[in-house]
N, C-alpha and C positions, 0 to 999 in steps of 0.2 A: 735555519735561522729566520724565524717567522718575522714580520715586521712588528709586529707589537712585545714580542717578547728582546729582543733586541735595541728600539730605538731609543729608548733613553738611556744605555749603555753606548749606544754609536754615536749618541748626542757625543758627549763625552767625549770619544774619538774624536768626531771632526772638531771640536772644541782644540786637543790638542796638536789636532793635525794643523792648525792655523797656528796657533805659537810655534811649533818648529822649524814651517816656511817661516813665519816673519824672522825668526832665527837664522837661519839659513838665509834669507832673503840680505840680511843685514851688511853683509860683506864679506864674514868669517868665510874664511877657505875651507876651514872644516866644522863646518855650522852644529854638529851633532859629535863633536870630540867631547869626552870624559871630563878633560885633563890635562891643559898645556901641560903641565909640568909630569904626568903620569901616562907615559907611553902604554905601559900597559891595561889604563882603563879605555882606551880610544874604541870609538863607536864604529859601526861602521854605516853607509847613507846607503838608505834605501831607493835607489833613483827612479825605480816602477812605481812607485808614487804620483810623481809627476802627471798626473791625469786632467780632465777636462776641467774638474774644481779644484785639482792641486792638492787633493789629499796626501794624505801623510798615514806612517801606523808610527804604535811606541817604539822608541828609539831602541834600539838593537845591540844587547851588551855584548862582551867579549864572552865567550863560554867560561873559559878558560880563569879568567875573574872572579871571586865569591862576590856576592852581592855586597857585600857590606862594605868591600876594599872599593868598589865602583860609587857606593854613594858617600863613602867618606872623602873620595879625591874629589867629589864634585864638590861638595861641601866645602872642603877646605880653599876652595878658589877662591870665596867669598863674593861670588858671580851670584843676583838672584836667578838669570836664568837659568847657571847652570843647578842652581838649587830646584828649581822649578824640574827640571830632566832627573834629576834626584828623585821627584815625588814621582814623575811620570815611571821611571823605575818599577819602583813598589807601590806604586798603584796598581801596574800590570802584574805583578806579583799574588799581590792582593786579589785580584778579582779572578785571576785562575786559580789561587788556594780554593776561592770560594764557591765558584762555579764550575771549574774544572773545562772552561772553554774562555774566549775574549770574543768580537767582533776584531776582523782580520779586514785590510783593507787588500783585493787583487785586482790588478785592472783588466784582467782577461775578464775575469763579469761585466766588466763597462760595456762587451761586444754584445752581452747577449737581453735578453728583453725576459725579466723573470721580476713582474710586478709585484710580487707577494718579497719580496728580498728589497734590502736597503741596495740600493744602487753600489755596485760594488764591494761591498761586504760580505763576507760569508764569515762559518764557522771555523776554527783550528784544526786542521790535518794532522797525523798523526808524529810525524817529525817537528812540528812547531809546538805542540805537546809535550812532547820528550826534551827540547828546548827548555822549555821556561818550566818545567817539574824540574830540573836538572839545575836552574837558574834561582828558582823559588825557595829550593829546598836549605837556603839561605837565611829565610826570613826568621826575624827572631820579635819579640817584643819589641825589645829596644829602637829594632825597624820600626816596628809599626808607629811609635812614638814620635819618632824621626819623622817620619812619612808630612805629618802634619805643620810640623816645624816648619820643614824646608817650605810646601805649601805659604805658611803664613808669611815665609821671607817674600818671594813672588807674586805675593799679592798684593803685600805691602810698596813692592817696588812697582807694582804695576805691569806684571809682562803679562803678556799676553797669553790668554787659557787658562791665566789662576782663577778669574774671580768664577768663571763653571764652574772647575771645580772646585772650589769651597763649597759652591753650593752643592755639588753634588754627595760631599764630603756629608753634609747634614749636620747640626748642631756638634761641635766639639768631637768632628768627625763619627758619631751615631744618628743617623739617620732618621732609624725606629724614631729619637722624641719626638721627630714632628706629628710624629700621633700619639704618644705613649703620654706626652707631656706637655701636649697643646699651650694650657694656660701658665706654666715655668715664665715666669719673668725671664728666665736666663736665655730661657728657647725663643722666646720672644723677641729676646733682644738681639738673637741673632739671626732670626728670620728679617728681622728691618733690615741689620746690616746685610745681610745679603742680597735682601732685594734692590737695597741702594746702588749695589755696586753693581749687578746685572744692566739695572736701569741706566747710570751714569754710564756704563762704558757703552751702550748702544747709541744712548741719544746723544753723545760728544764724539761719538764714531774712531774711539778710541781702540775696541779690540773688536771687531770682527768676528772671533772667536765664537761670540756668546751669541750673535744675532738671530741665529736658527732657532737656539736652544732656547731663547726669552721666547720666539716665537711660537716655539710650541709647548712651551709652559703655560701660555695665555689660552690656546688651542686648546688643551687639554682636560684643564686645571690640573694643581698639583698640593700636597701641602703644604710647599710653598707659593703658589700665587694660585688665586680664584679664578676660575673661568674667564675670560673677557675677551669676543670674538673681535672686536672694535682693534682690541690693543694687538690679540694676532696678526689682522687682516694688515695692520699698519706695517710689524715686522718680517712680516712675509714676504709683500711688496718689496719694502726696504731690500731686503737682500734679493731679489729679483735684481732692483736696479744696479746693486755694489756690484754682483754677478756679471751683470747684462754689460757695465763698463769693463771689469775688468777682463772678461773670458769672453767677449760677445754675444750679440742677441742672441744667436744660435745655439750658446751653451745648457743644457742641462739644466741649473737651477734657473738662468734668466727665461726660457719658457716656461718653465711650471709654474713660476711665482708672477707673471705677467701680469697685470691691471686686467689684460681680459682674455687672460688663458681660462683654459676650464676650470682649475680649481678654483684664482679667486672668485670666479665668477661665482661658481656655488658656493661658497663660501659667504662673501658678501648679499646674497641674494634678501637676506630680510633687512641690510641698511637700506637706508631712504638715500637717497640722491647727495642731501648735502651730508650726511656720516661717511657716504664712500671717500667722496671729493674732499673733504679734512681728512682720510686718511691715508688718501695718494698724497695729499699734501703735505702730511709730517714723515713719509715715507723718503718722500723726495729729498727733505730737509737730512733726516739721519745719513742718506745717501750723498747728498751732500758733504756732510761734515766728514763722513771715512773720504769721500776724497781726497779732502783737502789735508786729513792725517795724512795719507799719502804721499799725496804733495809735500809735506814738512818732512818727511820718513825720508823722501828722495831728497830731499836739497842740503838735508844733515851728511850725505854721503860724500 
């Protein structure tokens, strides 16, 4: 699982893997159940998860369940999150139809030092294959239709992990336009909205979620946003600091992403003095504002 072939799939991941703590985080006893009302759709929790960034993988249906009976009971709750566990469903559906692998989160690679791999991620073993072919082999049209719905309920509600993935969804869930159909008023109109909401939920420090993944959208370029190492260097940092509070200095992302760890160092090396210092300082700020989400998260409890 090379790291370029991989990471904006594993974006993705930890995207979701951040809505189903805050899920879980919430209160629920059973943060990742189906279906109050439907014993039979019940999930069951991944607790090897639990790692240095508190990753997550996609929520883990019953076997024994046909897919469609698991995303209609979630559905019917009229819960966006659990519509949002709906998409995450058959999105994992979806991209082992497609690909015929996923990005796997295990924490036994957290022990070992294999810099060319995403930190903890590997590829699908042969029984986690045989899983979701067995799981998959469910999907119908009708799914795939659904897939997008539930998505738009989640986002509209604001949980956490949707507004990624819309975007990674790509115009009206095809991707391809963004280059097939660049000039499309229609694709157009939803590249703004996308970008809007990437943007707003970073800098109000509303989903966490997305902070990585705006970051290395700007890092990268992409066809949805343009180069912009400025706006990287800023959300890089930023989650350095959310990191560096919440899992301390010592953790994983808060050195990599440190003001003067080696990446940003090389990273920032052609800002001038005052471009770095405005962008420790709106780093700070976004870092800021998730806290203080936080803070409102914990005293609703």
């Amino acid at each position: 699982m090379r790291f370029a072939k991989w990471f904006p799939a594993a974006l993705l991941v930890v995207a979701i893997a951040a809505a189903l703590l805050a899920w879980q985080d919430s209160g629920s006893d059973k943060a990742q159940a189906m279906a109050a009302s439907s014993p039979t759709a019940a999930t069951q929790t991944n607790a090897a998860a639990q790692a240095e960034t508190k990753p997550s993988i996609f929520p883990m249906p019953v076997d024994e369940v046909p897919l469609a009976e698991q995303v209609q009971a979630l559905m019917a709750t009229g819960d966006p999150e659990k519509a949002y566990h709906a998409y995450l469903l058959l999105a994992r559906c979806e991209q082992f139809i497609r690909d015929g692998d996923r990005p796997t989160f295990d924490v036994e690679l957290l022990k070992t030092k294999r810099p060319e791999y995403l930190p903890g991620y590997r590829g699908m073993n042969e029984q986690e294959k045989q899983h979701d072919t067995k799981l998959c082999s469910g999907m119908t049209g009708r799914l795939r239709l659904s897939k997008l719905e539930s998505l738009a309920i989640a986002v509209k509600a604001g949980v956490m992990g949707a507004v990624a993935a819309f975007a990674q969804e790509g115009p009206f869930g095809d991707p391809s336009a963004l280059k097939t159909r660049p000039d499309d008023p229609l694709v157009q109109e939803w590249k703004a909205v996308a970008r809007a909401q990437l943007v707003s939920a970073v800098e109000a420090g509303t989903d966490i979620s997305v902070l990585t993944y705006l970051a290395a959208e700007n890092h990268n370029g992409s066809d949805l946003f343009e180069k912009n190492m400025l706006l990287a260097c800023r959300y890089f940092m930023a989650q350095g600091l959310v990191d560096g509070e919440q899992y301390g200095a010592e953790s994983m992302s808060a050195k990599w992403f440190a003001k003067d760890g080696e990446f940003m160092v090389a990273m920032a090396k052609e800002f001038s003095p005052a471009e770095r210092a405005a962008e420790l300082a709106a780093a700070q700020h976004i870092a800021d504002n998730f806290r203080e989400q936080r803070k409102h998260a914990g005293d609703k409890r």
